[in-house]
PDB file of N, CA, C and O in Angstrom:
ATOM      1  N   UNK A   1     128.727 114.596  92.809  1.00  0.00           N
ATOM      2  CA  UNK A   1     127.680 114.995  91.882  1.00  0.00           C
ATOM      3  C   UNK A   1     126.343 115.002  92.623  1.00  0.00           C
ATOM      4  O   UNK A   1     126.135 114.241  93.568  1.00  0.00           O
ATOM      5  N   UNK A   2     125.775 115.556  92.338  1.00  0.00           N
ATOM      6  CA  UNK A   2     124.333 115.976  93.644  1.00  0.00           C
ATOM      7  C   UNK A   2     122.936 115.828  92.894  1.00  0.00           C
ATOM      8  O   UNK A   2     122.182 116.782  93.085  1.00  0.00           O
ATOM      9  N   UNK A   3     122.494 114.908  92.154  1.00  0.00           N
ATOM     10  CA  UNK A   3     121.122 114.539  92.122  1.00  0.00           C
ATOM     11  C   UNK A   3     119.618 114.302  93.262  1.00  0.00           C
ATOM     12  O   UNK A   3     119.661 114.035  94.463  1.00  0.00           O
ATOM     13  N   UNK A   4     118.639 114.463  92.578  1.00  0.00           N
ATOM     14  CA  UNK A   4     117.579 113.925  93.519  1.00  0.00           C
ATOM     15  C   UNK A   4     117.806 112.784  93.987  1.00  0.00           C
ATOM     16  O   UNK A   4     118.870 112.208  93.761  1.00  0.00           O
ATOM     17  N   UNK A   5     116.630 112.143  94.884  1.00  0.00           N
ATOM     18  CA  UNK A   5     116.944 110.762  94.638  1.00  0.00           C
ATOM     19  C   UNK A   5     116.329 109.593  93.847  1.00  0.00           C
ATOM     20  O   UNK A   5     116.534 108.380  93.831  1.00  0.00           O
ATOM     21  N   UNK A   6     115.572 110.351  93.258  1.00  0.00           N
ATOM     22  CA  UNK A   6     114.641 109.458  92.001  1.00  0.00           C
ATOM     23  C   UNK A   6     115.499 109.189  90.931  1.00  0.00           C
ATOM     24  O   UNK A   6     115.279 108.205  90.225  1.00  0.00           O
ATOM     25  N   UNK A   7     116.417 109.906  90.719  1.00  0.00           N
ATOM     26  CA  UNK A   7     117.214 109.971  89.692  1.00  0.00           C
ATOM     27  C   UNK A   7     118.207 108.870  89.654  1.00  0.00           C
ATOM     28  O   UNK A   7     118.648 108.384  88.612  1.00  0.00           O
ATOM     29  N   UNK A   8     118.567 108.467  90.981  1.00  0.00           N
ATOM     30  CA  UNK A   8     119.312 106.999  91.030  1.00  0.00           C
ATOM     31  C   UNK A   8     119.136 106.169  90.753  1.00  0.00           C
ATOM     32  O   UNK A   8     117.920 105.981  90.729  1.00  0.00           O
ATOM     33  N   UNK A   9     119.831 105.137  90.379  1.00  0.00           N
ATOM     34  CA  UNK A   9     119.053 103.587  89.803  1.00  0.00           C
ATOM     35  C   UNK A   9     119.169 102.510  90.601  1.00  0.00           C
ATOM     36  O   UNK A   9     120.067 102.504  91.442  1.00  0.00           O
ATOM     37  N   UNK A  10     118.287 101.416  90.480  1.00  0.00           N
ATOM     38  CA  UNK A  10     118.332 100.538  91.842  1.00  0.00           C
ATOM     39  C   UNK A  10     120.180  99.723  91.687  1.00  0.00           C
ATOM     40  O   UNK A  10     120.977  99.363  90.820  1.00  0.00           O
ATOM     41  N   UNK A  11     120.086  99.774  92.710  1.00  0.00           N
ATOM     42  CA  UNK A  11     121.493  99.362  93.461  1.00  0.00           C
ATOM     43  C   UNK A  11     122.779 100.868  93.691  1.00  0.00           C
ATOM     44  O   UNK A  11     123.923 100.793  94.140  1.00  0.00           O
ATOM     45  N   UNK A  12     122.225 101.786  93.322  1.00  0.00           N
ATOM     46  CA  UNK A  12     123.401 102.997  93.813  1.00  0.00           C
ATOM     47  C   UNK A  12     122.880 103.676  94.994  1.00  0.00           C
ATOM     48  O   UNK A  12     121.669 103.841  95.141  1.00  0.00           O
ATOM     49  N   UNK A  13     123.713 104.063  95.811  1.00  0.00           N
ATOM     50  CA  UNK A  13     124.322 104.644  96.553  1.00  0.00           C
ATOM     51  C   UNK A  13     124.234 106.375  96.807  1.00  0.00           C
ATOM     52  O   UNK A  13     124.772 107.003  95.895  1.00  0.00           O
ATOM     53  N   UNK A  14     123.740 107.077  97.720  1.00  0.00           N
ATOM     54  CA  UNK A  14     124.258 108.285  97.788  1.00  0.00           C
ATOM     55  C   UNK A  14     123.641 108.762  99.392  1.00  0.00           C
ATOM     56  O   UNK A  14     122.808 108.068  99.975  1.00  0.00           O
ATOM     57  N   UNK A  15     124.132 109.893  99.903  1.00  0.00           N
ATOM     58  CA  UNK A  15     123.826 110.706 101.462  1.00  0.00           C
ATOM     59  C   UNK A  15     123.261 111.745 101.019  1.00  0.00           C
ATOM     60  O   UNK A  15     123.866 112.594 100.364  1.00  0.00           O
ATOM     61  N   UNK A  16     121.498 111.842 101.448  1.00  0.00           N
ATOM     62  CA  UNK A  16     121.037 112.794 101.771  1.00  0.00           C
ATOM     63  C   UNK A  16     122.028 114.051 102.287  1.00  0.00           C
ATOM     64  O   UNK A  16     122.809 113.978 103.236  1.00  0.00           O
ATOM     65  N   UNK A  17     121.740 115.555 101.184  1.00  0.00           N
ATOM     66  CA  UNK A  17     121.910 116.897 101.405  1.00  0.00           C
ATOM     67  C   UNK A  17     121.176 117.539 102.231  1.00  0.00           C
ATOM     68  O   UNK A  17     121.479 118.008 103.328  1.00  0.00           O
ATOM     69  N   UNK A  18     119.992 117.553 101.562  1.00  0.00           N
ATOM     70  CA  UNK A  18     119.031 118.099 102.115  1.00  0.00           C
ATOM     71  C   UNK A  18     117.529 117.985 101.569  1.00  0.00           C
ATOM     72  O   UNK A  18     117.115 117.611 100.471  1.00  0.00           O
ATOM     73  N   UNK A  19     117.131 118.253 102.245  1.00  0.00           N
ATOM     74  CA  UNK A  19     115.295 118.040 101.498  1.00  0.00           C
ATOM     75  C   UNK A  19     114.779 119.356 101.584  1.00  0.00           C
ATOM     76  O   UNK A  19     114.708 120.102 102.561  1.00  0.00           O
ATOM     77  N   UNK A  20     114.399 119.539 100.303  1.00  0.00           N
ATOM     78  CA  UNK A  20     113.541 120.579  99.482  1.00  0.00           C
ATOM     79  C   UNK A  20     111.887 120.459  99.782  1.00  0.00           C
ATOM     80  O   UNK A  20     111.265 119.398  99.745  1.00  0.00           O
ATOM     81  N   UNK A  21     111.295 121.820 100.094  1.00  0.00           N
ATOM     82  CA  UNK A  21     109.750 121.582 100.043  1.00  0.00           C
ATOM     83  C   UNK A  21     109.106 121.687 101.231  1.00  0.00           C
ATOM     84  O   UNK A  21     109.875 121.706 102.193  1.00  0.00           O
ATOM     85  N   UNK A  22     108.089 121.752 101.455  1.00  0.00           N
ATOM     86  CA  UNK A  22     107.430 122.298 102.349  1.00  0.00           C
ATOM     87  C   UNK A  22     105.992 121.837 103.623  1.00  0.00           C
ATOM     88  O   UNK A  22     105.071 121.392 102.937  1.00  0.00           O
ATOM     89  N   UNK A  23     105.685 121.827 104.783  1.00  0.00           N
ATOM     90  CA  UNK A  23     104.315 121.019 104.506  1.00  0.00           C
ATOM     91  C   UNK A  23     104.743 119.896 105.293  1.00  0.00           C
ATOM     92  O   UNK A  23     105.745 119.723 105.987  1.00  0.00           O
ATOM     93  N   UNK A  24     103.447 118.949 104.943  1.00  0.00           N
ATOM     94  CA  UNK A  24     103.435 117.780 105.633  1.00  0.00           C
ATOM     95  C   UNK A  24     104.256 117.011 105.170  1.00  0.00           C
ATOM     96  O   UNK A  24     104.875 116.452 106.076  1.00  0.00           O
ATOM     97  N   UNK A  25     104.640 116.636 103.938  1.00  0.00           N
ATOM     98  CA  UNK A  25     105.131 115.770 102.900  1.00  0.00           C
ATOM     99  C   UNK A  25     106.561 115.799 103.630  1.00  0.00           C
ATOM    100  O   UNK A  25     106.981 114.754 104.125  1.00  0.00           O
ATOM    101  N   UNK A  26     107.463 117.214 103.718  1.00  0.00           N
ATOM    102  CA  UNK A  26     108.813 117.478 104.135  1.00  0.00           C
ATOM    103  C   UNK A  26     108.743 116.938 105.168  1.00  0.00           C
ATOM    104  O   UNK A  26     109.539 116.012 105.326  1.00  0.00           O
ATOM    105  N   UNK A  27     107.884 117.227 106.193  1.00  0.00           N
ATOM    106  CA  UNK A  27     107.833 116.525 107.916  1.00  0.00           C
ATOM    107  C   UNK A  27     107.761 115.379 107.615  1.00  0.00           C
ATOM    108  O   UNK A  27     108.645 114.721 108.163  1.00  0.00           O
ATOM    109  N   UNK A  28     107.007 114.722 106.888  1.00  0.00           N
ATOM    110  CA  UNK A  28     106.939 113.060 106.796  1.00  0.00           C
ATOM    111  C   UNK A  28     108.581 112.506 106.536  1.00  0.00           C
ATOM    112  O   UNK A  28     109.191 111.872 107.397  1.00  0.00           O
ATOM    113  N   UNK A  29     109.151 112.866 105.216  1.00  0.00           N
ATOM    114  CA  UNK A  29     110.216 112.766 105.000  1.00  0.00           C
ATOM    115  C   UNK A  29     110.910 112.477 105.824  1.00  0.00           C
ATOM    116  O   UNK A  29     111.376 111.339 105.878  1.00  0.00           O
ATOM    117  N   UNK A  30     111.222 113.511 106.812  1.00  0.00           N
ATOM    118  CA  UNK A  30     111.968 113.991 107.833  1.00  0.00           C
ATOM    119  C   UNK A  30     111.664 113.034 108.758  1.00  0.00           C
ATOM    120  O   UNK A  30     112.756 112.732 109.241  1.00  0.00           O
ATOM    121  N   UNK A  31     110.659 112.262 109.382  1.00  0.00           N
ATOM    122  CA  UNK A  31     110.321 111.506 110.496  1.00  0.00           C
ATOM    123  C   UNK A  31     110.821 110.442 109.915  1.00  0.00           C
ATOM    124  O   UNK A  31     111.447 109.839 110.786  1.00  0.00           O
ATOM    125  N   UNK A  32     110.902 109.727 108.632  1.00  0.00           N
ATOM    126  CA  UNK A  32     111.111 108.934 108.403  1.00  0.00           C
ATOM    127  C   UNK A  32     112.491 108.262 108.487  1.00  0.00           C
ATOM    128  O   UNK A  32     112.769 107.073 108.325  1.00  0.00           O
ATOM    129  N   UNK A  33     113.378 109.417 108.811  1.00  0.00           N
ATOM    130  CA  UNK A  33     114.813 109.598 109.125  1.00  0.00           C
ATOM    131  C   UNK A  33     115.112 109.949 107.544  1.00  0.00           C
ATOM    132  O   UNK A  33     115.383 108.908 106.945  1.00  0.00           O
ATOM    133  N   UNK A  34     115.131 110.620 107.050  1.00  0.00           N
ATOM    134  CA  UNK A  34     115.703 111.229 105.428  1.00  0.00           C
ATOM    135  C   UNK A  34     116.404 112.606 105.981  1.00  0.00           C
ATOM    136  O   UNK A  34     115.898 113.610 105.480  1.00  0.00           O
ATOM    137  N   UNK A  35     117.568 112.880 107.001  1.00  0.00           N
ATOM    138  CA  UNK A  35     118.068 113.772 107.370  1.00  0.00           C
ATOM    139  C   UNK A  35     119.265 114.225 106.435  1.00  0.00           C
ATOM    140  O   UNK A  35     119.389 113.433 105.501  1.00  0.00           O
ATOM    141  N   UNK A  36     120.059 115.120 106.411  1.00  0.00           N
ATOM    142  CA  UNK A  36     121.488 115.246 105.616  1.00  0.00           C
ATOM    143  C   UNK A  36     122.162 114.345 106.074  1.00  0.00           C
ATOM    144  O   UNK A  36     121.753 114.027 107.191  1.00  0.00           O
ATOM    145  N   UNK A  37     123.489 113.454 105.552  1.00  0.00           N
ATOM    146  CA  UNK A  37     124.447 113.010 106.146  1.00  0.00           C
ATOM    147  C   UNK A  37     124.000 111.880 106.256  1.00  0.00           C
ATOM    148  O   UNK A  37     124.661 111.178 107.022  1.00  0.00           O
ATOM    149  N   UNK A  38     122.566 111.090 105.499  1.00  0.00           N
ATOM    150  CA  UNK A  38     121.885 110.172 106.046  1.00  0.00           C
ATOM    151  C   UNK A  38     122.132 109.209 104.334  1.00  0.00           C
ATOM    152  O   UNK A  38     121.756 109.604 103.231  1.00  0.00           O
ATOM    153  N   UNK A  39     122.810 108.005 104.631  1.00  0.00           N
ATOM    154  CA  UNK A  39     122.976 107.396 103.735  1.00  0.00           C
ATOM    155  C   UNK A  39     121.819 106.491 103.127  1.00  0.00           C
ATOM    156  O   UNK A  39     121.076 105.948 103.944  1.00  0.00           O
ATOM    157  N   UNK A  40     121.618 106.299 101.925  1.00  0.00           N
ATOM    158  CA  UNK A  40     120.863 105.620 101.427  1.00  0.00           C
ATOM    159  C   UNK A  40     121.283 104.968  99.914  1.00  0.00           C
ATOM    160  O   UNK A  40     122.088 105.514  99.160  1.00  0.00           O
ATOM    161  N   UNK A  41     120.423 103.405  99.553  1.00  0.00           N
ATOM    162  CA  UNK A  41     120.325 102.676  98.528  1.00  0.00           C
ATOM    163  C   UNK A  41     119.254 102.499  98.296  1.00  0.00           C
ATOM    164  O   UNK A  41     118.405 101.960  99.007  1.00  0.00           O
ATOM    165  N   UNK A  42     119.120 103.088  96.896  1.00  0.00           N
ATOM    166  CA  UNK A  42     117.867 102.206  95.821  1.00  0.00           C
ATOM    167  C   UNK A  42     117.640 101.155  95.876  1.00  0.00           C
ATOM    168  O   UNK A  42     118.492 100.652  95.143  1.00  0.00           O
ATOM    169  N   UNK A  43     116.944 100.256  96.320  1.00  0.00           N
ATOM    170  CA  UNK A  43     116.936  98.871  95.930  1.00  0.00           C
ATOM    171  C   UNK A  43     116.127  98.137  94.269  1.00  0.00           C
ATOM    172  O   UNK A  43     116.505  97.388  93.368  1.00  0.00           O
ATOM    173  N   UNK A  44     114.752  98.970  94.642  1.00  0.00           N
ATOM    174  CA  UNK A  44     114.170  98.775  93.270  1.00  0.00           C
ATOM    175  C   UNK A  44     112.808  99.583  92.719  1.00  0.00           C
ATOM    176  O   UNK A  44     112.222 100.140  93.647  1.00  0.00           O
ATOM    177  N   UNK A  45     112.379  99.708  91.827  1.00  0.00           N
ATOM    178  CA  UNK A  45     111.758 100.379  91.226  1.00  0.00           C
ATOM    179  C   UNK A  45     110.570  99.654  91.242  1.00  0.00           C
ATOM    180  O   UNK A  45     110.766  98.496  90.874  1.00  0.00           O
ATOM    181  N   UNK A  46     109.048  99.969  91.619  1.00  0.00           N
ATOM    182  CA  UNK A  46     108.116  99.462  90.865  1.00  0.00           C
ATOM    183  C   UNK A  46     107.567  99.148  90.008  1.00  0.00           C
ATOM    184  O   UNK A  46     106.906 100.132  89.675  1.00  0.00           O
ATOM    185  N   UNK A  47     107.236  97.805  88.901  1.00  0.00           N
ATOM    186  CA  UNK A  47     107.106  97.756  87.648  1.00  0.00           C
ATOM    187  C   UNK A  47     106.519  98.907  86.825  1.00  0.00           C
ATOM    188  O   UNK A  47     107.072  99.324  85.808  1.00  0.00           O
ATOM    189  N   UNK A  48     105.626  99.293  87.204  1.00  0.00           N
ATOM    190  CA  UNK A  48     105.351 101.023  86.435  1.00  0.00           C
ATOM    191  C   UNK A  48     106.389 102.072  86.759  1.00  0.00           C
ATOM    192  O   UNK A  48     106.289 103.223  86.335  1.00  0.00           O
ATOM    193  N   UNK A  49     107.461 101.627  87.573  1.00  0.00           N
ATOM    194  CA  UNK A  49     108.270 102.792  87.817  1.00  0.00           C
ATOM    195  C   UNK A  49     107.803 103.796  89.420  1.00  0.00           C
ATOM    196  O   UNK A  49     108.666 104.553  89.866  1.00  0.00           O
ATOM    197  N   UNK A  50     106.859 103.725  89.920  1.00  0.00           N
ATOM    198  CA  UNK A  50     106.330 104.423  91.275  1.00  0.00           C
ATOM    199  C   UNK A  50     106.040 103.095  91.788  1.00  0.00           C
ATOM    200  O   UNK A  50     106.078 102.072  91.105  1.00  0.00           O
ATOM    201  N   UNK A  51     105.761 103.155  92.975  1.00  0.00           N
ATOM    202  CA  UNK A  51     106.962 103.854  93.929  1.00  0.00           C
ATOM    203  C   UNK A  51     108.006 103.511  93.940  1.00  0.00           C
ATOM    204  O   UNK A  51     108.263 102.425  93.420  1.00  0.00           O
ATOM    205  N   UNK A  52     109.128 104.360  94.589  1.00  0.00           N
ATOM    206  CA  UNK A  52     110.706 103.102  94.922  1.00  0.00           C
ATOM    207  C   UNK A  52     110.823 102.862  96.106  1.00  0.00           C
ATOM    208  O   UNK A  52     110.294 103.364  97.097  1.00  0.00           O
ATOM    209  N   UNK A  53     111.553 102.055  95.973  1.00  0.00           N
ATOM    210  CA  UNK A  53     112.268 101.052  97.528  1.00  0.00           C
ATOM    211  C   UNK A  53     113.557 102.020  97.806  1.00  0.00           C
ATOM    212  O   UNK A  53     114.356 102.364  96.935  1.00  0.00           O
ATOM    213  N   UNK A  54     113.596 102.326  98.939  1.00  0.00           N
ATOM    214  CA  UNK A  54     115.222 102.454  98.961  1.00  0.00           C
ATOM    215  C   UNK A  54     115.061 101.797 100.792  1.00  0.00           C
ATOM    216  O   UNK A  54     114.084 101.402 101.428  1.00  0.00           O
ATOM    217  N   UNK A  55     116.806 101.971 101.210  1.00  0.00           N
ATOM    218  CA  UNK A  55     117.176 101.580 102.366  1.00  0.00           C
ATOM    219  C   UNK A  55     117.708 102.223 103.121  1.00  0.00           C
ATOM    220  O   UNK A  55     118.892 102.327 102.803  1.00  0.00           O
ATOM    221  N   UNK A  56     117.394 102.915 104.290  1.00  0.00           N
ATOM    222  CA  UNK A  56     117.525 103.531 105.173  1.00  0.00           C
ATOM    223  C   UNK A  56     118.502 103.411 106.401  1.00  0.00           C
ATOM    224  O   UNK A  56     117.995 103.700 107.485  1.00  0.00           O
ATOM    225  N   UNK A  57     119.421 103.145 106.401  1.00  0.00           N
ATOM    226  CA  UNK A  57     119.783 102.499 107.904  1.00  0.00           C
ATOM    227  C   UNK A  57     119.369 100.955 107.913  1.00  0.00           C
ATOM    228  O   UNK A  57     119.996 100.395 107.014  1.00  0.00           O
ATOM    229  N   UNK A  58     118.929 100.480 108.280  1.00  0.00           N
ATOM    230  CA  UNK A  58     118.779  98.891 108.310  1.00  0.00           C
ATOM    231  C   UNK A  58     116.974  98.441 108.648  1.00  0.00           C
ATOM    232  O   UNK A  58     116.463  97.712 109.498  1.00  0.00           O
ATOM    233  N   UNK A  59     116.314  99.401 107.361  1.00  0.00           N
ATOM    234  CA  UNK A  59     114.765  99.065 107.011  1.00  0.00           C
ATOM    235  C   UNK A  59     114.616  99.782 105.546  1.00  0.00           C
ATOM    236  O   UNK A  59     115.112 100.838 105.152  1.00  0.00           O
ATOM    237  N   UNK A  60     114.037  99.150 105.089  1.00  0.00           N
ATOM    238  CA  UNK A  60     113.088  99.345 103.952  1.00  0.00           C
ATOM    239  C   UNK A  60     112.149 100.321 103.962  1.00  0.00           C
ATOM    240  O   UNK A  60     111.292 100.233 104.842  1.00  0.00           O
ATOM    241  N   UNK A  61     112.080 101.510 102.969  1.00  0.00           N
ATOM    242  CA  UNK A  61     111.083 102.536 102.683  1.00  0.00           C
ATOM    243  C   UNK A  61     110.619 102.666 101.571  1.00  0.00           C
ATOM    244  O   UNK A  61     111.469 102.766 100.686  1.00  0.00           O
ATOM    245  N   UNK A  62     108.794 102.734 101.025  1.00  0.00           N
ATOM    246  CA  UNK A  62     109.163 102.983 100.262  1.00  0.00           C
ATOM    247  C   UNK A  62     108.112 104.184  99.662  1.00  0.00           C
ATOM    248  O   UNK A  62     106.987 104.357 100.130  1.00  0.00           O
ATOM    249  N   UNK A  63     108.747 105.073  98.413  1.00  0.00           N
ATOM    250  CA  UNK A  63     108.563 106.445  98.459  1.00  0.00           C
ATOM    251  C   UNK A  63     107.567 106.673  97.067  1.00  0.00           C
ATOM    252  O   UNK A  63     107.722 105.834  96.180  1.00  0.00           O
ATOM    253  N   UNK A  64     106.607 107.706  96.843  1.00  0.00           N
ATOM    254  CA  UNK A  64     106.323 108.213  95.785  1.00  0.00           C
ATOM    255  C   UNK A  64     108.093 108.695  94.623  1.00  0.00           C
ATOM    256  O   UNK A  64     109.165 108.505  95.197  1.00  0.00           O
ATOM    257  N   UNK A  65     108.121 109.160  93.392  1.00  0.00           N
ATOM    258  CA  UNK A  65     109.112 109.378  92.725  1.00  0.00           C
ATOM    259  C   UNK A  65     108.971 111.368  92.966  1.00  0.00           C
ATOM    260  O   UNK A  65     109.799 112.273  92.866  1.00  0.00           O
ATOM    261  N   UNK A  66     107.992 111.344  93.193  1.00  0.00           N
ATOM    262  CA  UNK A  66     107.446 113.063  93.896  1.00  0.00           C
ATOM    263  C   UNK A  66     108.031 113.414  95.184  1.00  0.00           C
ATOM    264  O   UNK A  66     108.530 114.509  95.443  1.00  0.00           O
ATOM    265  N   UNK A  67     107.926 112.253  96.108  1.00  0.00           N
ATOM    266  CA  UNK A  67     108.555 112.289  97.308  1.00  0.00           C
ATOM    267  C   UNK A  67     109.838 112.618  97.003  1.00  0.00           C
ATOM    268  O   UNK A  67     110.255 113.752  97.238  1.00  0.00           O
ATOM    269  N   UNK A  68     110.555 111.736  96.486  1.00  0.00           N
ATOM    270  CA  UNK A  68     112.022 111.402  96.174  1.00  0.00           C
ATOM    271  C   UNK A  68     112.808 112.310  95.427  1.00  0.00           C
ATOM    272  O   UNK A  68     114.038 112.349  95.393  1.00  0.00           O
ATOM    273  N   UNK A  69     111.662 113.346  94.579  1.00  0.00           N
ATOM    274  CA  UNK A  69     112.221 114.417  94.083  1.00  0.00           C
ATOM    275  C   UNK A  69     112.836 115.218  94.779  1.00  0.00           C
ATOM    276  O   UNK A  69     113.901 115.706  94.402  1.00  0.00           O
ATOM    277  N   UNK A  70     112.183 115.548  96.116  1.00  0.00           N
ATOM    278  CA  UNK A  70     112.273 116.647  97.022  1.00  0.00           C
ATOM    279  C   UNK A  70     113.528 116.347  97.875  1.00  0.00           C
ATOM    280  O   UNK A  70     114.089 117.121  98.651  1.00  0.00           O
ATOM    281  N   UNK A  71     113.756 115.463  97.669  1.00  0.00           N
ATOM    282  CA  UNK A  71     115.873 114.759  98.535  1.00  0.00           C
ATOM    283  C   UNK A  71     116.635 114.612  97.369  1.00  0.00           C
ATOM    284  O   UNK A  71     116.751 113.835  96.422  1.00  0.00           O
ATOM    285  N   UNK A  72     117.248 115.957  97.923  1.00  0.00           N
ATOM    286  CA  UNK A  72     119.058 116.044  97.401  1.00  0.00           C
ATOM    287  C   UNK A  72     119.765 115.238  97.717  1.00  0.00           C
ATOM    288  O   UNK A  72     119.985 115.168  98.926  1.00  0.00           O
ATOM    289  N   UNK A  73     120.407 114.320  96.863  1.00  0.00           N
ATOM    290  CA  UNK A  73     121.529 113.531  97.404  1.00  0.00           C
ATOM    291  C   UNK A  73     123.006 113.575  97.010  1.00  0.00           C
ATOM    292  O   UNK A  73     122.924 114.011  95.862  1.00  0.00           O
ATOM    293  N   UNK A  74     124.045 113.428  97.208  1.00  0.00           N
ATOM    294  CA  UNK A  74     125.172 112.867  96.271  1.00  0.00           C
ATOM    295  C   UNK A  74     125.318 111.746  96.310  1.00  0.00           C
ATOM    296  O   UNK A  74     125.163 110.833  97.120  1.00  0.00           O
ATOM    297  N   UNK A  75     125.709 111.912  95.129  1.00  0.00           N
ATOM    298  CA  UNK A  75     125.967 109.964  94.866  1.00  0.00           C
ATOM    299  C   UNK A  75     127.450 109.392  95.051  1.00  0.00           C
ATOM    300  O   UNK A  75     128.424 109.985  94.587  1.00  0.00           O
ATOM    301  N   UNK A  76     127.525 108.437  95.621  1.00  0.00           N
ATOM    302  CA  UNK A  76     128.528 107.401  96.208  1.00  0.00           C
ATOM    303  C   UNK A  76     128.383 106.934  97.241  1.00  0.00           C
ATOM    304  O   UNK A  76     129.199 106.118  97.669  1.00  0.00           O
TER     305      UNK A  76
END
């Protein structure tokens, strides 16, 4: 099933598709290691809900829910 990744809830699971969008924002993404094939976990949500945590490989990132729009993921 192929959601963003804002759309996940803290503690699931899914591998970057691809990232949508354009610009600096996509390059940032991209440096940050958010490639296809690139696994990631939610960890948690900010009490207002922005920003989220997720986990990258073995560090902590954490993203606008705007950012997070723009990465396709599937989940598992």
């Amino acid at each position: 099933m192929t959601k963003t990744l804002n759309q996940l809830l803290p503690g699931e699971t899914g591998v970057v598709i691809k990232v949508t969008g354009d610009g600096p924002v996509k390059r940032r993404i991209v440096d940050m290691g958010l490639v296809a094939g690139t696994k990631v976990k939610v960890q948690k949500f900010a009490p207002l809900g922005d920003p989220m945590e997720i986990k990258v490989k073995n560090f902590n990132l954490s993203l606008r829910k705007s950012e997070a729009a723009l990465i396709q993921v599937k989940k598992g």
